[in-house]
C-alpha positions in Angstrom: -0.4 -1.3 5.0 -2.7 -4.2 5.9 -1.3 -7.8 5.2 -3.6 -9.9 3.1 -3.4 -13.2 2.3 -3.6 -13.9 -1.3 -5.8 -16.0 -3.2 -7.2 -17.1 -6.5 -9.3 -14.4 -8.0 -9.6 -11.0 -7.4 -8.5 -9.2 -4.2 -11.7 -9.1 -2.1 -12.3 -5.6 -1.4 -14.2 -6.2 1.8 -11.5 -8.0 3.5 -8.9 -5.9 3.4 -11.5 -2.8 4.7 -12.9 -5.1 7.0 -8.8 -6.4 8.4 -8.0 -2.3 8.8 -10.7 -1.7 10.9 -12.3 2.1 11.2 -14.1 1.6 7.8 -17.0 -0.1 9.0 -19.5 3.0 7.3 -18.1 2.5 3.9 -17.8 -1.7 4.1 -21.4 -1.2 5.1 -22.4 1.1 2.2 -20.8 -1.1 -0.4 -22.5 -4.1 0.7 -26.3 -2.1 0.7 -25.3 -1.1 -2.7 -23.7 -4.1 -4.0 -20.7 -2.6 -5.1 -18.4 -5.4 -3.7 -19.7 -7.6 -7.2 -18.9 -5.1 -9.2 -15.0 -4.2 -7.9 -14.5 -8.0 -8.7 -15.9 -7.9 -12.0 -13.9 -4.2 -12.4 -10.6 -6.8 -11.1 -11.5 -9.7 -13.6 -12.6 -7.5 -16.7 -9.4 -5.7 -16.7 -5.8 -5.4 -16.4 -5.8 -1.7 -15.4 -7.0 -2.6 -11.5 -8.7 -0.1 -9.5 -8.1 2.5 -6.8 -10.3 3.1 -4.0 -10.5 6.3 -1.8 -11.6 4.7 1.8 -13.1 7.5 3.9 -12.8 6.6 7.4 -15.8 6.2 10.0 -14.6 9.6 11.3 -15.0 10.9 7.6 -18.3 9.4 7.4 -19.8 11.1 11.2 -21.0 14.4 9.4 -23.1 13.0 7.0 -24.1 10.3 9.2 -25.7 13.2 11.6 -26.8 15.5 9.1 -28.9 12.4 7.8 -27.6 13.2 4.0 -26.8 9.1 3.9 -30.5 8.6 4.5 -31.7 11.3 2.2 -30.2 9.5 -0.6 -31.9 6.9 -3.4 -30.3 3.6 -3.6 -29.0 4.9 -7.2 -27.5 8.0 -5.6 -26.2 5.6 -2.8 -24.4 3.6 -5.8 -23.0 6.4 -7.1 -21.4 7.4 -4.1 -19.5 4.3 -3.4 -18.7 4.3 -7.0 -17.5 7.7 -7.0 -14.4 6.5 -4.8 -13.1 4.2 -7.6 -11.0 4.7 -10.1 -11.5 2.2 -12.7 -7.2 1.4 -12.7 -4.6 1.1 -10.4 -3.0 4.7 -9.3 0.4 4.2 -7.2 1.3 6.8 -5.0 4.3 8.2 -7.4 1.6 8.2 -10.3 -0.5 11.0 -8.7 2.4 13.3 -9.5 1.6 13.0 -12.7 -2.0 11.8 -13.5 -4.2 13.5 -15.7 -7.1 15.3 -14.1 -10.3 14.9 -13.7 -9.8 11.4 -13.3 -12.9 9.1 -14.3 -14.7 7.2 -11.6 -16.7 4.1 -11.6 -19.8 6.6 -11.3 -18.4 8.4 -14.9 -16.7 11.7 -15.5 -17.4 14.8 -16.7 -18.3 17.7 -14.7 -20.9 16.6 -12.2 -18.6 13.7 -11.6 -15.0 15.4 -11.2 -12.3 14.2 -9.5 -9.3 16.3 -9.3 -6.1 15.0 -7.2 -3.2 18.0 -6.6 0.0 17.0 -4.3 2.4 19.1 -2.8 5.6 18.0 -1.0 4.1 14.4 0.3 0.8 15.5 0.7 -2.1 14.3 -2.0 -5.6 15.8 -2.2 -8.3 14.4 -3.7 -11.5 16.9 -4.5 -14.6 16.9 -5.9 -15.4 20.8 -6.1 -17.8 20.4 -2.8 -15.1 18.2 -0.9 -11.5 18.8 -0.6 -9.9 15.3 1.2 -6.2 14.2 1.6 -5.1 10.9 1.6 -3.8 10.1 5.0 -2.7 6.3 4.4 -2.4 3.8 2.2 -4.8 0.8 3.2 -3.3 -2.1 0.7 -1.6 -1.7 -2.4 -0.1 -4.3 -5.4 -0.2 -3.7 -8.8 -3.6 -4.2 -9.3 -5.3 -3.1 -6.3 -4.8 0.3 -4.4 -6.6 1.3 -1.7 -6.0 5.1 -0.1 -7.2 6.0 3.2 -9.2 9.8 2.7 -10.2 11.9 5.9 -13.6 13.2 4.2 -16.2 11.5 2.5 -16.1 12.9 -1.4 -19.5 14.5 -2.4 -19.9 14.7 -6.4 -21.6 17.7 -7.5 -23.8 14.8 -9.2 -25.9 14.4 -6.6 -24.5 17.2 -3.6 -24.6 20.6 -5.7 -27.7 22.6 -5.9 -29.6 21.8 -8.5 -30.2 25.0 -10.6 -33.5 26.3 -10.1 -35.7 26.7 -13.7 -35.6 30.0 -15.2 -38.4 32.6 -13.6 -41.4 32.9 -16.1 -41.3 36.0 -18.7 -43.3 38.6 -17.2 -46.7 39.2 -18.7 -46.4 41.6 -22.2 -48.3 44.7 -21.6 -51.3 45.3 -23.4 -50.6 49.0 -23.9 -54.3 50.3 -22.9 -54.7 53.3 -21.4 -58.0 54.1 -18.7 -60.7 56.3 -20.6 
């Protein structure tokens, strides 16, 4: 756990990323996308807190090479960051019992899944096209938790093939015969 000093207002997200060191591809990705404003107003709008699933710099290598970061539109971009939030505070006991899917800051449903499963004291976390486990916790109080994850989690949103349009009927025959 990272020591933070505390101050008036919401926990600054950043910070405690930033004090942990090896997140430097997500800190970087939530400033392009501006997400940083919108954990503070998720901190001052409610009581419920949030949790954040950090993928690592090591987590984020893959994608960085395969260029998928680039491929994406800002609004995908958004969505990614936002798919690592949980709009309330989840303490490690809690994911015993928490109901899945859990909702995100991106939304729910089944493009947006979440899914956490422990076993013993391990906890995954998986989107259907990513399967991470938390390897650390980061910070945590009783409005903020922050989880270390080893993979970055892809939502089917904006990862899974996109179904292809149905073929077109074949022509109807027009039942004439040669003469």
């Amino acid at each position: 756990m990272v020591p933070v000093q505390t101050s008036k207002g919401p926990l600054n997200v950043l910070k405690v990323l930033q004090k942990a060191g090896h997140f430097s591809n997500f800190i970087r990705l939530i400033k392009t996308t501006q997400e940083d404003i919108q954990f503070a107003s998720q901190l001052n709008a409610s009581d419920d807190g949030i949790t954040v699933f950090a993928p690592t710099d090591g987590a984020f290598s893959a994608i960085i090479k395969a260029g998928v970061l680039n491929s994406l539109s800002d609004q995908e971009k958004i969505q990614l960051v936002q798919f690592h939030v949980i709009p309330r505070q989840i303490s490690t006991p809690q994911f015993q019992t928490v109901s899945n899917p859990l909702k995100t800051l991106a939304g729910s449903g089944k493009r947006f899944q979440l899914n956490v499963t422990t076993s013993d004291s391990m906890v995954n976390v998986t989107s259907g096209l990513t399967n991470a486990t938390v390897s650390g916790i980061v910070y945590a109080d009783d409005k903020v938790a922050i989880y270390q994850v080893d993979k970055v989690l892809l939502p089917m949103e904006i990862f899974a093939p996109k179904a292809l349009a149905p073929a077109p009927a074949p022509p109807k025959s027009l039942n004439w015969t040669p003469t």
